[in-house]
C-alpha positions in Angstrom: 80.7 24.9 -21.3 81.9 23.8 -25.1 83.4 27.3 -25.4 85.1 27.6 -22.0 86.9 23.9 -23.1 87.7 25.0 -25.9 89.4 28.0 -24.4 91.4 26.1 -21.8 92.4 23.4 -25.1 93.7 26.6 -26.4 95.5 27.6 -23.9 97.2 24.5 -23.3 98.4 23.8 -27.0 101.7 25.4 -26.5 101.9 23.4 -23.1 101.2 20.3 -25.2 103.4 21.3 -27.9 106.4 22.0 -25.1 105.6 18.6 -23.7 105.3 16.6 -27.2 109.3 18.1 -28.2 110.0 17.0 -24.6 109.1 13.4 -24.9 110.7 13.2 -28.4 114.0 14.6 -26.6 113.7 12.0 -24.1 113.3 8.7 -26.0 116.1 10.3 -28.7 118.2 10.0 -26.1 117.0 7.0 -24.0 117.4 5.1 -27.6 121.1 6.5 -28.1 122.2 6.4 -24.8 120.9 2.5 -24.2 123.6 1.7 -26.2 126.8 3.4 -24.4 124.8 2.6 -21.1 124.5 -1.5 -21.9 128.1 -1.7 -23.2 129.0 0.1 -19.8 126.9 -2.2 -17.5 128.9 -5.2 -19.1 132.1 -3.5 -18.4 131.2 -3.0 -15.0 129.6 -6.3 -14.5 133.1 -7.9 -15.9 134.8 -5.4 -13.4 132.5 -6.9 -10.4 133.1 -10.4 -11.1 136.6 -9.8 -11.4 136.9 -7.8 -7.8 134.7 -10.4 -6.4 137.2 -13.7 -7.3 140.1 -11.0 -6.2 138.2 -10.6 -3.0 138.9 -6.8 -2.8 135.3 -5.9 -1.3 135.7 -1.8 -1.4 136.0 -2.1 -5.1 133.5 -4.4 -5.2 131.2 -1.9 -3.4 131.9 1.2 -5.1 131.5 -0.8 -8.6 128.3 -1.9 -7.6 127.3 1.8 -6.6 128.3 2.5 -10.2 126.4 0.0 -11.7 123.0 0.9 -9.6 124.1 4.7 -10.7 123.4 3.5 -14.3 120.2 1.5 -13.7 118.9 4.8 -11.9 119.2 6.7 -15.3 117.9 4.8 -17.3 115.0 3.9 -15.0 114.4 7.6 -14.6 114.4 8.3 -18.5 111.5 5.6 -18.8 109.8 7.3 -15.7 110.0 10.7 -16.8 108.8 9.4 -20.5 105.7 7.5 -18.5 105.0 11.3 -16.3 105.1 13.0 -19.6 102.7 10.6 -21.7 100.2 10.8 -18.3 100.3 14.8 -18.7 99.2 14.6 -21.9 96.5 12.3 -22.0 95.1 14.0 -19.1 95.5 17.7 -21.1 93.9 15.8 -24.5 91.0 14.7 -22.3 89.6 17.8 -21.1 
């Protein structure tokens, strides 16, 4: 049994190594982009209040597709980062 896991370790190290560059590619960019994306979300915050005083309600809704547009990214960044971190605890513990 101890040599048959250490077999399957083995052949999951460049699986783990794959996943490891992955998840440093992901919160490189999450961490960059969080910057560009916040400045963004302001603008098209400022851009939602403005339509919304203007009462010009098709702006208004494509703005606030925009804005859930960006959320979504960055939600998914942290959600892929959280699917990667599960795969490899689960691959370290067997």
């Amino acid at each position: 049994m101890l040599v048959f896991r250490w077999l399957v370790k083995t052949a999951l190290l460049p699986v783990m190594l794959l996943l490891l560059v992955l998840k440093v590619l992901v919160k490189i960019s999450r961490e960059i982009s969080s910057v560009i994306f916040g400045v963004l979300i302001l603008f098209v915050a400022g851009c939602i209040i403005y339509t919304i005083m203007k009462q010009v309600w098709i702006q208004t809704f494509l703005l606030v597709l925009i804005e859930a547009g960006i959320m979504g990214v960055v939600i998914a960044t942290g959600v892929i980062e959280g699917l990667i971190d599960a795969v490899l605890i689960r691959i370290v513990s067997i």
